[in-house]
C-alpha positions as CSV (number, residue, x, y, z in Angstrom):
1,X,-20.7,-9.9,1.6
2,X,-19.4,-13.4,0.7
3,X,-22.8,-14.5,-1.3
4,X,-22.6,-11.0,-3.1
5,X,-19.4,-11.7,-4.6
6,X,-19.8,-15.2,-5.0
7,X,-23.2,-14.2,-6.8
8,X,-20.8,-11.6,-8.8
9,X,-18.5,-14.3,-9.7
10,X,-21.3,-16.7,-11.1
11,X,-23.0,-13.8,-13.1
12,X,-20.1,-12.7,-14.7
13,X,-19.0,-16.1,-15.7
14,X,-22.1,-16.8,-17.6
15,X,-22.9,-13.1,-19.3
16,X,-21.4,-12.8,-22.6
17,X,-20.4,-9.2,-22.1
18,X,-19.2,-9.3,-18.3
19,X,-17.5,-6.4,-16.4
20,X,-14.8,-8.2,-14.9
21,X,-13.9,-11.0,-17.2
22,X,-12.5,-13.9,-15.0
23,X,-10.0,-14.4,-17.7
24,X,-7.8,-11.4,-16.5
25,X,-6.7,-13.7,-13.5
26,X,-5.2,-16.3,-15.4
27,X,-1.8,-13.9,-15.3
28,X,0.2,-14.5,-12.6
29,X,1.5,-10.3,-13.0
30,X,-2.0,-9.5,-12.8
31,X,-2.8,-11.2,-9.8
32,X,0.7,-10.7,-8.3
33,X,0.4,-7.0,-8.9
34,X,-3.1,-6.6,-7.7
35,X,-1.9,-7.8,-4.3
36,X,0.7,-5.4,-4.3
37,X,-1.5,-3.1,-4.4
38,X,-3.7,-4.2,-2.0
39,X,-1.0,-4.7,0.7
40,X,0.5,-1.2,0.2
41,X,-2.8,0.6,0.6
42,X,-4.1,-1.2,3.2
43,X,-0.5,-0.9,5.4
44,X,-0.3,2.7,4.1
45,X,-3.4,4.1,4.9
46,X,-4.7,2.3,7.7
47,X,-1.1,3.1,9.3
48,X,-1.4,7.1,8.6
49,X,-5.0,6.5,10.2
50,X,-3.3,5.7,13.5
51,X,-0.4,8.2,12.9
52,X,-2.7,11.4,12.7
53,X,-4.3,10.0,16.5
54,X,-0.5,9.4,17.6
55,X,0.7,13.0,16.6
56,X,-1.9,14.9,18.3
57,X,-3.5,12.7,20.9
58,X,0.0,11.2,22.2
59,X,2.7,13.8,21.2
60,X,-0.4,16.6,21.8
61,X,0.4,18.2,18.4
62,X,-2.0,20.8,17.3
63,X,-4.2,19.6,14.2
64,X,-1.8,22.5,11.5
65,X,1.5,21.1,13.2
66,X,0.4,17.4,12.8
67,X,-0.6,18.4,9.5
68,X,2.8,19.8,8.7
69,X,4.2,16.9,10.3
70,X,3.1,14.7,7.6
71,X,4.9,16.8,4.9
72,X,7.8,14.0,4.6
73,X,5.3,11.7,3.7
74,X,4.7,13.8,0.3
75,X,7.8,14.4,-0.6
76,X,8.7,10.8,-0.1
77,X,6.3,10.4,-2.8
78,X,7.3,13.2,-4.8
79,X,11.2,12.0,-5.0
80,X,10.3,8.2,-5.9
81,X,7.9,9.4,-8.3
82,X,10.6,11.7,-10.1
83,X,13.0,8.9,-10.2
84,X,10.3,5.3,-11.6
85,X,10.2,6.5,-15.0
86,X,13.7,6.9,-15.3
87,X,14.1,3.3,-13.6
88,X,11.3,1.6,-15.1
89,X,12.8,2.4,-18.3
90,X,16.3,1.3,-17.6
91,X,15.1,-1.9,-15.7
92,X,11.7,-2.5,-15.9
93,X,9.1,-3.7,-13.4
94,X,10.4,-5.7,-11.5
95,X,13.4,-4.5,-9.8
96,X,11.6,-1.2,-9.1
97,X,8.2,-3.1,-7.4
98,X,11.1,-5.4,-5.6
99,X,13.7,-2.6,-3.9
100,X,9.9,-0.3,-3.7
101,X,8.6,-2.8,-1.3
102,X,11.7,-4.1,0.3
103,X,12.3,0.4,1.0
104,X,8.3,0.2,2.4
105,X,8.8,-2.4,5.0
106,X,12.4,-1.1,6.4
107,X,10.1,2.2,6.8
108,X,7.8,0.3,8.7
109,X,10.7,-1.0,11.3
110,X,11.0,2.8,11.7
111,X,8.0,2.9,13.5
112,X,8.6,0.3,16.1
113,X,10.5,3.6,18.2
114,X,7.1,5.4,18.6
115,X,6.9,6.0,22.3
116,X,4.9,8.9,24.4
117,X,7.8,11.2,23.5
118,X,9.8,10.5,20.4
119,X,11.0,13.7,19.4
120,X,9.4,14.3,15.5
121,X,13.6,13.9,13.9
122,X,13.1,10.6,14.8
123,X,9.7,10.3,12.8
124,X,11.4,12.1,9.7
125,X,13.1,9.4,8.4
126,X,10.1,6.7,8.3
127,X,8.0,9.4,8.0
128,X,10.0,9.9,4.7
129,X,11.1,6.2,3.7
130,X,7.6,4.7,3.5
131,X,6.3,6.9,0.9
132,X,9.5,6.5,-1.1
133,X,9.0,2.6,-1.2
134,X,5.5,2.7,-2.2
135,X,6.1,5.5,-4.6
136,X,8.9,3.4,-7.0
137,X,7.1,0.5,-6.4
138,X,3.1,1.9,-7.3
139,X,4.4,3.3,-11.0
140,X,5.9,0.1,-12.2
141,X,2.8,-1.2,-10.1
142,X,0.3,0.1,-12.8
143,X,2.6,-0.3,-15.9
144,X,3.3,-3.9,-15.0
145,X,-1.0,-4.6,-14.7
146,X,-1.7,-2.5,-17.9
147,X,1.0,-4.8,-19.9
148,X,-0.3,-7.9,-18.5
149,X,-3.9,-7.7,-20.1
150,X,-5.3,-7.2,-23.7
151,X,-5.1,-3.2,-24.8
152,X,-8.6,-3.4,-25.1
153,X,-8.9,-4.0,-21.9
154,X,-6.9,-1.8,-19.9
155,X,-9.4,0.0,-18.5
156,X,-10.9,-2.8,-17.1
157,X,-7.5,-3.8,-15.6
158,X,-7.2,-0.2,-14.6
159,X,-10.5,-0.6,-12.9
160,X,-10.0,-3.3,-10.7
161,X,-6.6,-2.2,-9.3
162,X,-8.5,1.1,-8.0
163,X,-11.0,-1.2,-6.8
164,X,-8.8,-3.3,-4.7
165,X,-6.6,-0.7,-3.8
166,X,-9.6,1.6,-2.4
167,X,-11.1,-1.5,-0.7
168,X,-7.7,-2.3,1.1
169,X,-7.1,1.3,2.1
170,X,-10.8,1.2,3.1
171,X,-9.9,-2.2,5.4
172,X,-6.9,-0.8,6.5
173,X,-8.2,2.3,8.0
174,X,-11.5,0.3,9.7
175,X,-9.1,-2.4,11.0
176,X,-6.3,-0.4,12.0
177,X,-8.0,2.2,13.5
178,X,-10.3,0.0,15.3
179,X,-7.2,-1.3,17.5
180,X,-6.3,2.4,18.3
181,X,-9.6,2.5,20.3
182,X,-8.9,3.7,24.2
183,X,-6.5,5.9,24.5
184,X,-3.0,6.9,24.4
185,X,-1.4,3.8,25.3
186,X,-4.2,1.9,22.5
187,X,-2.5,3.9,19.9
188,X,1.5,3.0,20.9
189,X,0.3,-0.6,20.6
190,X,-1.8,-0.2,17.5
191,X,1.7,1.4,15.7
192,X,3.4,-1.2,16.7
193,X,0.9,-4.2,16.0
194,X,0.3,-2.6,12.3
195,X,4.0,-2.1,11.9
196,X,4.3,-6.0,12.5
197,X,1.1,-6.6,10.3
198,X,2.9,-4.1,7.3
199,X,6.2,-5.8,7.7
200,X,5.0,-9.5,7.5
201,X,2.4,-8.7,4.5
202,X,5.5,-6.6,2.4
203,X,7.7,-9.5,2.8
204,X,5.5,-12.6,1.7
205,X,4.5,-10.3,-1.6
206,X,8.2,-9.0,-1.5
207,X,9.2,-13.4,-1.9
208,X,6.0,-13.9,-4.1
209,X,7.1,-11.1,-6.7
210,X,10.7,-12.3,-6.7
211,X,9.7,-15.9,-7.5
212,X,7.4,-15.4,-9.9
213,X,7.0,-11.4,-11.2
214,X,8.1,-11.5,-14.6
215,X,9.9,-8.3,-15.8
């Protein structure tokens, strides 16, 4: 996988029309922003991976009431969505992606009460604050990429924050999951192990975009 991209790399540095120009990472916002979004779908994902075997193999939910369980989680992106227009506009980027990601990891501290029988009220609220973070914080996410490159091209830029953010959530879910293998007491360790892991990646980005994220 290495030699492909490396051979990707090498390829698109000597074509004169390349599909990635190299150029692009010469931004710090573009290269800031593209972790960001590879940090919140990899913790997001991978985590609601191990959430679904938690509600119904742990707290022996049936599949339409863990499915109903997860509702929070769309209406925490529902709310933040509402509200990062209105934000971005008043204050830009930056503070949005910053309090967005600082609301995603105190989510993730939510999670470290998981046990064989936390009741679902104490679920809600992390259930409901994690999708608020990375709700402000993916908007100003995409603005802040699409202002950092040449309008000609934004869809290029566009391009290869789907990429890496598929790829992460992709990771995330193979990673993740693979430490929920063995049974009940696998998956109350995995939570807690990709809690840790979500925390410690949103706050090195969280100090990264505060140093050096322009607005």
């Amino acid at each position: 996988m290495l030699s492909c991209w490396l051979s990707f790399l090498i390829l698109e540095k000597k074509v004169k029309f390349p599909m990635l120009p190299l150029h692009l990472f010469q931004s710090a916002n573009f290269n800031l922003l593209l972790s960001v979004g590879a940090v919140l779908n990899g913790a997001y994902y991978g985590t609601i991976f191990i959430l679904s075997l938690y509600l119904q193999n742990v707290l022996h939910y049936p599949s339409l009431s863990a499915g109903l369980a997860f509702l929070p989680l769309t209406a925490g992106f529902v709310i933040s969505n509402l509200l990062s227009g209105r934000i971005i506009n008043k204050f830009g980027i930056r503070r949005p992606i910053l309090i967005g990601l600082a609301m995603f990891a105190i989510g993730f501290c939510g999670l470290f009460i998981t046990k064989a029988d936390t009741p679902y009220w104490q679920l809600f609220i992390p259930f409901l604050v994690i999708p608020m973070g990375m709700g402000l914080a993916v908007p100003s996410m995409t603005t802040g990429i699409l202002a950092s490159v040449d309008k000609s091209l934004s869809g290029t830029a566009s391009a290869a924050l789907n990429t890496v953010r598929q790829t992460s959530g992709a990771i995330g879910v193979a990673s993740f999951g693979a430490m929920a293998v063995g049974g009940g007491y696998a998956i109350l360790h995995a939570i807690t192990i990709t809690a840790v892991i979500a925390i410690t990646f949103t706050f090195l980005i969280l100090c990264l975009c505060f140093k050096y994220l322009k607005a």
